[in-house]
VEXDREN-2710 file (C-alpha; in Angstrom, 1 decimal):
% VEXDREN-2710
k/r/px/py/pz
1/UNK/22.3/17.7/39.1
2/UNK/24.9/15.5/37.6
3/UNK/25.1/13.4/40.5
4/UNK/22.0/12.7/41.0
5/UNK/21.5/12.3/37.2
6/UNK/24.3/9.4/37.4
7/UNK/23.0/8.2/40.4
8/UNK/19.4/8.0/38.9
9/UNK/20.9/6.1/35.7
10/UNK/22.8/3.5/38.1
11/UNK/19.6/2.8/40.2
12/UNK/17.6/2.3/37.2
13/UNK/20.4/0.0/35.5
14/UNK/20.5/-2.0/38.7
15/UNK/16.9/-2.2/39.1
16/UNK/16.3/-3.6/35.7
17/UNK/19.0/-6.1/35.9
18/UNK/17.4/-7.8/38.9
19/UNK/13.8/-7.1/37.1
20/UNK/12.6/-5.1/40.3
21/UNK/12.1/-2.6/37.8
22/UNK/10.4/-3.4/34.1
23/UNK/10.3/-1.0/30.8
24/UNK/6.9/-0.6/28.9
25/UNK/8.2/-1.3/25.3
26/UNK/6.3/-1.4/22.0
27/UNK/6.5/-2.7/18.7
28/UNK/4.8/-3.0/15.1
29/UNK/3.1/-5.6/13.5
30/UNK/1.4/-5.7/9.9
31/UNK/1.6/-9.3/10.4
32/UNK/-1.2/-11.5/8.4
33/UNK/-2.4/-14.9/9.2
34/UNK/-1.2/-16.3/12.2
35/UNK/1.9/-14.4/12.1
36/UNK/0.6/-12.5/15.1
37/UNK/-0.6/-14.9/17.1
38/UNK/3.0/-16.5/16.9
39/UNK/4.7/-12.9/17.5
40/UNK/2.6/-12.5/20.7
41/UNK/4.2/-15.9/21.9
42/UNK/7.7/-14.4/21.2
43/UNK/7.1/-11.5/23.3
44/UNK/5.3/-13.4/25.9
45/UNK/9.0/-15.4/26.6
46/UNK/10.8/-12.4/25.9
47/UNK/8.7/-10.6/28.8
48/UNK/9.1/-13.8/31.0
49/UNK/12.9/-13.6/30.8
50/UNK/13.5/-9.8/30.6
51/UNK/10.4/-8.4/33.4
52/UNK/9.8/-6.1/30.6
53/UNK/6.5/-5.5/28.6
54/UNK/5.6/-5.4/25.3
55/UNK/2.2/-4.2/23.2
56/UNK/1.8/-4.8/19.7
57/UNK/0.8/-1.6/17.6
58/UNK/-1.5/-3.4/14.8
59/UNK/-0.2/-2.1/11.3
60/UNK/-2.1/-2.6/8.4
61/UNK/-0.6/-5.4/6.0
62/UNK/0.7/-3.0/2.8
63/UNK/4.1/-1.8/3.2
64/UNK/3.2/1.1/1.3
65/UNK/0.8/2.4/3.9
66/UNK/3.0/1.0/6.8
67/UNK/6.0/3.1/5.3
68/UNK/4.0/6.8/5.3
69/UNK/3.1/6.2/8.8
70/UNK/6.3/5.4/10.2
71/UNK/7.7/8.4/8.6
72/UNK/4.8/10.4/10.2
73/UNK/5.4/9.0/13.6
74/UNK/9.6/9.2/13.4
75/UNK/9.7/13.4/12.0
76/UNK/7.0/14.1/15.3
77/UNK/9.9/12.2/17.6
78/UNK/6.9/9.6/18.7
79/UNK/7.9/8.1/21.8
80/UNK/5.1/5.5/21.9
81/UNK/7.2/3.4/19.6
82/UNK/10.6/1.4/20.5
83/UNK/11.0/-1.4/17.7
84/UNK/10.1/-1.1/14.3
85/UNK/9.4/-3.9/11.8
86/UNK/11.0/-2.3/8.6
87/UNK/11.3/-3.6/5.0
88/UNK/14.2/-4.5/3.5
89/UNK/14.3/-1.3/1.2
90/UNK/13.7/1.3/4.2
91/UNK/16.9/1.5/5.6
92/UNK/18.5/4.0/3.3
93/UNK/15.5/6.5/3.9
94/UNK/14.9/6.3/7.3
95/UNK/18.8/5.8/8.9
96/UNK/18.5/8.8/10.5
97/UNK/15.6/8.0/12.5
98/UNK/16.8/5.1/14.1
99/UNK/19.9/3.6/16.6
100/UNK/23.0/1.9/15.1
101/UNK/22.9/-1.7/16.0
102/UNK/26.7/-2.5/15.1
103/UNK/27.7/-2.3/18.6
104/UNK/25.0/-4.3/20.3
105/UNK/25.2/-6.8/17.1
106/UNK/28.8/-7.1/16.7
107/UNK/28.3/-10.7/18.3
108/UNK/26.1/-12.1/15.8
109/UNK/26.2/-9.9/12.6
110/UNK/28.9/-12.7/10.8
111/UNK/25.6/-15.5/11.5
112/UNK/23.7/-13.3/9.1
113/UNK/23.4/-13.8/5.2
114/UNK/26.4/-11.1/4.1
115/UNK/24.3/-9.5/1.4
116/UNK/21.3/-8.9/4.1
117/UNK/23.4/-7.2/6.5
118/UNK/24.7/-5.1/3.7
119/UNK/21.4/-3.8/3.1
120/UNK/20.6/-2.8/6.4
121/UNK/24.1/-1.1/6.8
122/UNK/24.0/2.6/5.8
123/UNK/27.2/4.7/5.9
124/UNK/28.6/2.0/8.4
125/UNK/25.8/2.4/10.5
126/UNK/23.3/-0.9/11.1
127/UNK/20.0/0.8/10.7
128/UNK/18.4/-2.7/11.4
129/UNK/18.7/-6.0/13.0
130/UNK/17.5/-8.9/10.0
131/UNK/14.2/-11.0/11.4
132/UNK/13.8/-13.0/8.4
133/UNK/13.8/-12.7/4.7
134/UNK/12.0/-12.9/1.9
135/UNK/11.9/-14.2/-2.3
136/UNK/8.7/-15.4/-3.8
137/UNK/8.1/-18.3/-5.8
138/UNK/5.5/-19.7/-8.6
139/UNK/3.3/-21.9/-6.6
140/UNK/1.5/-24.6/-8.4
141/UNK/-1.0/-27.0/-8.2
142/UNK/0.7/-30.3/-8.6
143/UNK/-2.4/-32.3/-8.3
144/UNK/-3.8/-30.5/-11.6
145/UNK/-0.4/-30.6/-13.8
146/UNK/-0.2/-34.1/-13.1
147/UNK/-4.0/-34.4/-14.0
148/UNK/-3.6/-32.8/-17.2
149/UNK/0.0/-34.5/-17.7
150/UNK/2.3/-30.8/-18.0
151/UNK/5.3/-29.7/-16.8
152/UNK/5.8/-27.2/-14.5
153/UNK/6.6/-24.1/-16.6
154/UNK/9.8/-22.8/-17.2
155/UNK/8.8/-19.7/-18.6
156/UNK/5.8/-16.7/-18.3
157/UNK/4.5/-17.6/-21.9
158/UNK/4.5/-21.6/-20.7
159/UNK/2.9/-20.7/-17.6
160/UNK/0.3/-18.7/-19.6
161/UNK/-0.8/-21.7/-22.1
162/UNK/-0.6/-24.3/-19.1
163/UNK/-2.7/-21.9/-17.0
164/UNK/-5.5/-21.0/-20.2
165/UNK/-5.3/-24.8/-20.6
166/UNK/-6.3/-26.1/-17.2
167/UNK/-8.5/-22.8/-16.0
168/UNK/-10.9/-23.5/-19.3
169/UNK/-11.2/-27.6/-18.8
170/UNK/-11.6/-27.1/-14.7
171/UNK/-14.4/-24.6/-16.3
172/UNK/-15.9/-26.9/-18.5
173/UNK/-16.0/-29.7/-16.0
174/UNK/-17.7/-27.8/-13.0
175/UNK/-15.9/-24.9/-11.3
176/UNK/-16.5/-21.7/-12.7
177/UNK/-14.4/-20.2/-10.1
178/UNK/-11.2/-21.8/-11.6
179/UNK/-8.6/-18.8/-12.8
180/UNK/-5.0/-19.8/-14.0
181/UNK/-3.0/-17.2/-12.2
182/UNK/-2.7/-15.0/-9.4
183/UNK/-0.7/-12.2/-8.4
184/UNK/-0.3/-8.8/-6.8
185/UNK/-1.2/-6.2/-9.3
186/UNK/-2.6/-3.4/-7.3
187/UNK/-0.9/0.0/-7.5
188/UNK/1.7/-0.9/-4.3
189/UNK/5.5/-2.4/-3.3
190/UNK/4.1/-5.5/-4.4
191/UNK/3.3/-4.7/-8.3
192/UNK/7.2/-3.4/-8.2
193/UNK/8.0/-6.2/-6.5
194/UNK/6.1/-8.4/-9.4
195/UNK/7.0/-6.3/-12.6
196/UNK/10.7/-6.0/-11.9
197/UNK/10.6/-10.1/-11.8
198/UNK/8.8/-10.0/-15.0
199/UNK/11.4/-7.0/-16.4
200/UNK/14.5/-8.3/-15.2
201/UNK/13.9/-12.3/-16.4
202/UNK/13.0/-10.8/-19.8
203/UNK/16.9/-8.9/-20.2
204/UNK/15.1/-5.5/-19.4
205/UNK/17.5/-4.5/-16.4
206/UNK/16.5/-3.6/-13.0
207/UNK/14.8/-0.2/-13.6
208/UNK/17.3/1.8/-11.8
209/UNK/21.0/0.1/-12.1
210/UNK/23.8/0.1/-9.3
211/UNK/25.8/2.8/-11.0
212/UNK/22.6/5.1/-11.1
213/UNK/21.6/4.7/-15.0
214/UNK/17.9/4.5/-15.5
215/UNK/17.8/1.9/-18.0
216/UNK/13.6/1.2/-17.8
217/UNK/12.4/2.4/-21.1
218/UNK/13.6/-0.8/-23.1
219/UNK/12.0/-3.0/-25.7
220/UNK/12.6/-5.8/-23.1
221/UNK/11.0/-4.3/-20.3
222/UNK/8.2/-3.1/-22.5
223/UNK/7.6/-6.7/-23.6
224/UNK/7.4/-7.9/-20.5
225/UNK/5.0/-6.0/-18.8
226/UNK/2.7/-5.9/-22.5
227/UNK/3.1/-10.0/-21.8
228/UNK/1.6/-9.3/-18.3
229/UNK/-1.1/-7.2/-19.3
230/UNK/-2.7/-10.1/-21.3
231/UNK/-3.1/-12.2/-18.4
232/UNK/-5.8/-9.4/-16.5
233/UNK/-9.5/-10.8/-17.5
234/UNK/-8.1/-13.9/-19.3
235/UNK/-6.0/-15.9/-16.8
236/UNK/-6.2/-13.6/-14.0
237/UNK/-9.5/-11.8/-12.8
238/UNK/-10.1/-8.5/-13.7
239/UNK/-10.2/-8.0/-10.2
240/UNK/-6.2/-8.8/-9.9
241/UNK/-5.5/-4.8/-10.2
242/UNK/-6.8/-4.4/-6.8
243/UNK/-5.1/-7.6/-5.3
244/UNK/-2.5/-7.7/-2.3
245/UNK/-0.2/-10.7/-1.2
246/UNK/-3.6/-11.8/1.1
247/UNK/-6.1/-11.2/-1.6
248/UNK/-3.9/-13.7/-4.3
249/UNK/-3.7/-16.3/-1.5
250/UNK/-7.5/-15.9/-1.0
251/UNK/-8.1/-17.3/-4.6
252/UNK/-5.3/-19.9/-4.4
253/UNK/-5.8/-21.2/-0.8
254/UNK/-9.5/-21.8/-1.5
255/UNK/-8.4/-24.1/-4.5
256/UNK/-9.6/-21.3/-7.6
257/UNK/-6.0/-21.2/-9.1
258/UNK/-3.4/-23.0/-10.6
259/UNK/-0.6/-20.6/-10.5
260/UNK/0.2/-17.6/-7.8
261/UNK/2.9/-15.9/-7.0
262/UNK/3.8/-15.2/-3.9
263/UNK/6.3/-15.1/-0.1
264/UNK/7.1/-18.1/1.6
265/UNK/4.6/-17.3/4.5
266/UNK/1.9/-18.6/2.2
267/UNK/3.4/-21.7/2.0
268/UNK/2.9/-22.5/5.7
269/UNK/-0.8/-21.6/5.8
270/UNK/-1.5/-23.6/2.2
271/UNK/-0.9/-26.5/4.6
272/UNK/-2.5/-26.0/7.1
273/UNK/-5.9/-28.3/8.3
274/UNK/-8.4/-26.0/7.0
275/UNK/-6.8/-25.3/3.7
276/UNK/-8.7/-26.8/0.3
277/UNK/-5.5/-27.5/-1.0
278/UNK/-3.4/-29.0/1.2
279/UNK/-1.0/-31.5/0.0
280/UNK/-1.9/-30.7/-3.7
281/UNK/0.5/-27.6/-4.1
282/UNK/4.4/-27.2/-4.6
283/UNK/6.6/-24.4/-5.4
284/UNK/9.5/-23.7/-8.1
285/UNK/11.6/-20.6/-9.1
286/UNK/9.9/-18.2/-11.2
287/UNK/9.5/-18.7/-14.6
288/UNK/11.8/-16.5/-17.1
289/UNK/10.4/-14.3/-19.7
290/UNK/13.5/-14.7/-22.0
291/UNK/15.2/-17.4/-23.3
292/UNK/18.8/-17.2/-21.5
293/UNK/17.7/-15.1/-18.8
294/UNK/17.7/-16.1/-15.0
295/UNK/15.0/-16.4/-12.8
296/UNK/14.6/-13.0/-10.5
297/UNK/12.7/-13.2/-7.3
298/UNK/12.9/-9.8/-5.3
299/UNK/14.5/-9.5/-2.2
300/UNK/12.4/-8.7/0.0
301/UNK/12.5/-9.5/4.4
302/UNK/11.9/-7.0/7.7
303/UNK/14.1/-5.8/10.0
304/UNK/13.9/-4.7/13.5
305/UNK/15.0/-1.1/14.2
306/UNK/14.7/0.6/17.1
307/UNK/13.7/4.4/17.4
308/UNK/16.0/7.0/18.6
309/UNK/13.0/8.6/20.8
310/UNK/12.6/5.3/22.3
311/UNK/12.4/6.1/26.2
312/UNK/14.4/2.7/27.1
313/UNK/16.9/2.3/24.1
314/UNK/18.7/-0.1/25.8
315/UNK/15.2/-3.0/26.6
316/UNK/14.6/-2.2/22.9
317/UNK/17.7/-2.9/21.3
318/UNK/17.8/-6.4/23.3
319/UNK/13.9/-6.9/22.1
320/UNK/15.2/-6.4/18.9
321/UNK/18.2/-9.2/19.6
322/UNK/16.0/-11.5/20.8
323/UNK/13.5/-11.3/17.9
324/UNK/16.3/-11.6/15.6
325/UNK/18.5/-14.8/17.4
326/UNK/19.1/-18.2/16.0
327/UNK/16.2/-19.9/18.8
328/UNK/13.7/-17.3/17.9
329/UNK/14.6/-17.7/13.6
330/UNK/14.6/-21.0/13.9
331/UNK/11.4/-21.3/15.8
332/UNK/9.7/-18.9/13.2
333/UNK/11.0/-21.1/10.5
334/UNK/9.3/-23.8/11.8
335/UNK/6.2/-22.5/12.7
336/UNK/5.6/-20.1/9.8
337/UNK/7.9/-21.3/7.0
338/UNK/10.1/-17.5/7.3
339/UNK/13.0/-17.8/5.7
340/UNK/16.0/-17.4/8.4
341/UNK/18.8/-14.7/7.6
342/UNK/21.1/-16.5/9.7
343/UNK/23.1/-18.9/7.4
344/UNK/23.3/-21.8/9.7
345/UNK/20.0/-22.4/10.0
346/UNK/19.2/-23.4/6.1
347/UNK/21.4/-26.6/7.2
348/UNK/19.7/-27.5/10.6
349/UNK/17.8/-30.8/10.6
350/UNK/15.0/-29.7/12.4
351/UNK/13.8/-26.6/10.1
352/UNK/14.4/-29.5/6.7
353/UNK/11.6/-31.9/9.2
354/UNK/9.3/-29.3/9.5
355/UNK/9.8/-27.4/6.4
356/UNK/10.9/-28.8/3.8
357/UNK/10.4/-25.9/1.4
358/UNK/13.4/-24.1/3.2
359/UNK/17.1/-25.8/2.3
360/UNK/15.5/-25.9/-1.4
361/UNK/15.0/-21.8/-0.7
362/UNK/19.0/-21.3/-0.2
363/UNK/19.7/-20.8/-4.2
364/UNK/17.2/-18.4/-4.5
365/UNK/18.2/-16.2/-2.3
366/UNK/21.7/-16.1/-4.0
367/UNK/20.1/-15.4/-7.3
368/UNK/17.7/-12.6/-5.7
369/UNK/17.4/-9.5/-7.4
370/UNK/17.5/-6.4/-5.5
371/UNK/15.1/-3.7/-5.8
372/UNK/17.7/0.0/-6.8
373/UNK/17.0/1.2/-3.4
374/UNK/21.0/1.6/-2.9
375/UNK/21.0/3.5/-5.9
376/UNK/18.2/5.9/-5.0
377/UNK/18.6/6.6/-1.9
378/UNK/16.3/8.4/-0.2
379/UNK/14.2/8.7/-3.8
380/UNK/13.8/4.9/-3.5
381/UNK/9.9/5.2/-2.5
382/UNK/9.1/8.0/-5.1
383/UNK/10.8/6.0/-7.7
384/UNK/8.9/2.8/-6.9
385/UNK/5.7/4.8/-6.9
386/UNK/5.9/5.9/-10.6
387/UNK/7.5/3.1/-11.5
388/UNK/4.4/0.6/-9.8
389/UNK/2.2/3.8/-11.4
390/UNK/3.5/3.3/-15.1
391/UNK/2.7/-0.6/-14.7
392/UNK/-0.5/-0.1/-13.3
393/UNK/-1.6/2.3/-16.0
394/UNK/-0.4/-0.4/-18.5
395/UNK/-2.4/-3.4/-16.7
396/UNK/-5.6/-1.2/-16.6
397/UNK/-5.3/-0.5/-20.6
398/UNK/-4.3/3.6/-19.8
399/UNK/-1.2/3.3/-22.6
400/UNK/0.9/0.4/-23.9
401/UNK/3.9/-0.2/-21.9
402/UNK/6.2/1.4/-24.5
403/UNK/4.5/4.8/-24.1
404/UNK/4.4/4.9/-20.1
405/UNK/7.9/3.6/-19.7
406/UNK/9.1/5.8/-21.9
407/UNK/6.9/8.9/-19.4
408/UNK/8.5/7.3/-16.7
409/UNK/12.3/7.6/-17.9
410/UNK/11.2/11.9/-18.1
411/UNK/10.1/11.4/-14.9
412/UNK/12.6/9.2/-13.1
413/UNK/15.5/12.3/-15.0
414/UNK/13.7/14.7/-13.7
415/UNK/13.7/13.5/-10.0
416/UNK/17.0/12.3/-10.4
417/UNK/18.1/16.0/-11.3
418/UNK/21.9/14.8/-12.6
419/UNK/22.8/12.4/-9.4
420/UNK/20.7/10.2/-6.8
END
């Protein structure tokens, strides 16, 4: 049996290599816009090159839903799966469940952002190859600050007046569709994403802390998201609590905003030919809520992995090295305005023609804050949930933000149960 085993593997190596024989491989996509489109185009080269296949499982855009199902399919040892696209928090929480990539990387890890890598790297094990990353920005209308002759705010409470200022006199002259600011609010990643950035510019820590500490329940932090709170139903609609990353860009791409914040992809489809507001936007870092205080844009970017119950592990892992190369990076750059994790690229003259936005991106990635999914482990997505929870209540006028951060340090104790 073990010769023919061996002799079985050998036949199939060889038959692969001269692509007589091709593996059926799959992998997710929660991609948005034309982000599919482009990743079909990937995988139609990649297919050209390799023999191989590939289908794209359709996931639905939240993160939060995308995360339940993965661990759903990974505890049943689903074999219909070979690469998935995983968040930069996920890698501490699902290690087990996939391949180390060290090995098969150890060509190309060193072209990768450091801190990136580090992420994905759990117990010395790469859990996931980086595809790109991620930091949002406060994306303005330039045309309308210049109109109404003001800055480009520095802080939230700037960014508030500007936005009150130009919604009301866009109002008064015509479009009653005008709102000053838009952002992800609805109970999901993205409203931790958001209140952290509004938390951790205002001196009120980073929830969880690197050591362990929960430091949440603060005056600072309670500030900050009070602050927020007055923007639902005055510069925000009331609808905001239910918005996503696509549901924001909605509002802003059809011209109703002056403000959002959001990921670089939006950046690409703002101007495109069909977008009311081409040429009339810019972006800057996010304002601060505290004088003396940094900006803080989340660190955020997917990863490929590929599953352990994959039935060709070897055709997955080099799916998930093409994905990831310099040509295929630089190319998505390009196309979609993603920001590389490979360093090299933020200096290549080609990505600075097409996409400007992108060598300007460098420093914020440096400044990123992470969300305390190294802290929390395997807790990370429980702690985000009541953490996103305790916001929510607070935006939707169920407490002030003193009394459910201060419910939400009990909680976040009790999980922790003495160590993470």
């Amino acid at each position: 049996m073990k010769a023919k085993s061996f002799i079985a593997a050998l036949l199939t190596t060889t038959l692969l290599a001269s692509g007589a024989f091709a593996a059926n491989l799959s992998i997710v996509s929660g991609d948005t816009g034309n982000g599919r489109e482009f990743l079909r185009k990937q995988l139609d080269r990649f297919e050209k090159e390799t023999g191989n296949k590939v289908s794209i499982v359709a996931m639905p855009a939240n993160s939060s839903d995308n995360f339940g199902q993965y661990r759903l399919w990974l505890a049943a040892g689903n074999t219909d799966i070979d690469v998935y696209r995983t968040d930069v928090i996920w890698a501490p929480q699902l290690a087990d469940q996939f391949l180390d990539l060290k090995a098969a990387a150890k060509d190309v890890i060193d072209q990768h952002i450091p801190s990136i890598i580090e992420s994905q790297t759990v117990d010395g094990k790469l859990v996931a190859l980086p595809m790109f990353t991620d930091a949002p920005a406060l994306y303005y209308r330039k045309d309308l600050l210049e109109k109404y002759k003001k800055p480009v705010p520095k802080t939230w409470d700037e960014m508030a007046a500007t936005a009150k200022e130009i919604q009301d006199a866009e109002r008064t002259a015509g479009n009653k569709s005008m709102y000053g600011y838009v952002f992800q609010a609805n109970a999901y990643e993205g409203l931790t994403c958001n209140a952290l950035e509004w938390v951790k510019s205002s001196g009120g820590g980073q929830i969880v802390e690197a050591d362990g500490t929960i430091s949440i329940n603060n005056p600072d932090a309670a500030a900050a998201i009070d602050r927020a709170k007055g923007w639902v139903d005055t510069i925000s609609p009331k609808g905001v609590l239910a918005y996503t990353e696509e549901e924001a860009r909605g509002i802003w791409q059809t011209g109703n905003s002056v403000f959002m914040r959001n990921w670089p992809y939006a950046y690409a489809l703002g101007g495109s030919s069909d977008s009311a507001i081409k040429g009339k936007f810019d972006v800057a870092p996010l304002p601060v809520g505290k004088e003396g205080q940094n900006s803080a844009a989340t660190l955020g970017g997917w990863n490929l992995a590929v599953s352990k119950y994959s039935k060709a592990p070897e055709e997955a892992i080099k799916l998930a090295l093409f994905l990831g190369s310099p040509e295929q990076q630089k190319e998505r750059a390009i196309e979609l305005a993603s920001m590389p994790t490979i360093k090299a690229l933020y200096d290549d003259k080609d990505i600075a023609a097409a996409q400007p936005l992108i060598p300007n991106w460098k420093p914020v990635f440096e400044s990123s804050v992470p969300r305390p999914s190294a802290p929390t482990k395997v807790k990370y997505n429980e702690v985000s949930n009541m953490f996103w929870s305790a916001v929510h209540d607070t935006l939707s006028g169920n407490g002030t933000a003193a009394e459910n951060l201060e419910l939400l340090e009990a909680k976040l104790t009790e999980l922790q149960g003495g160590s993470w």
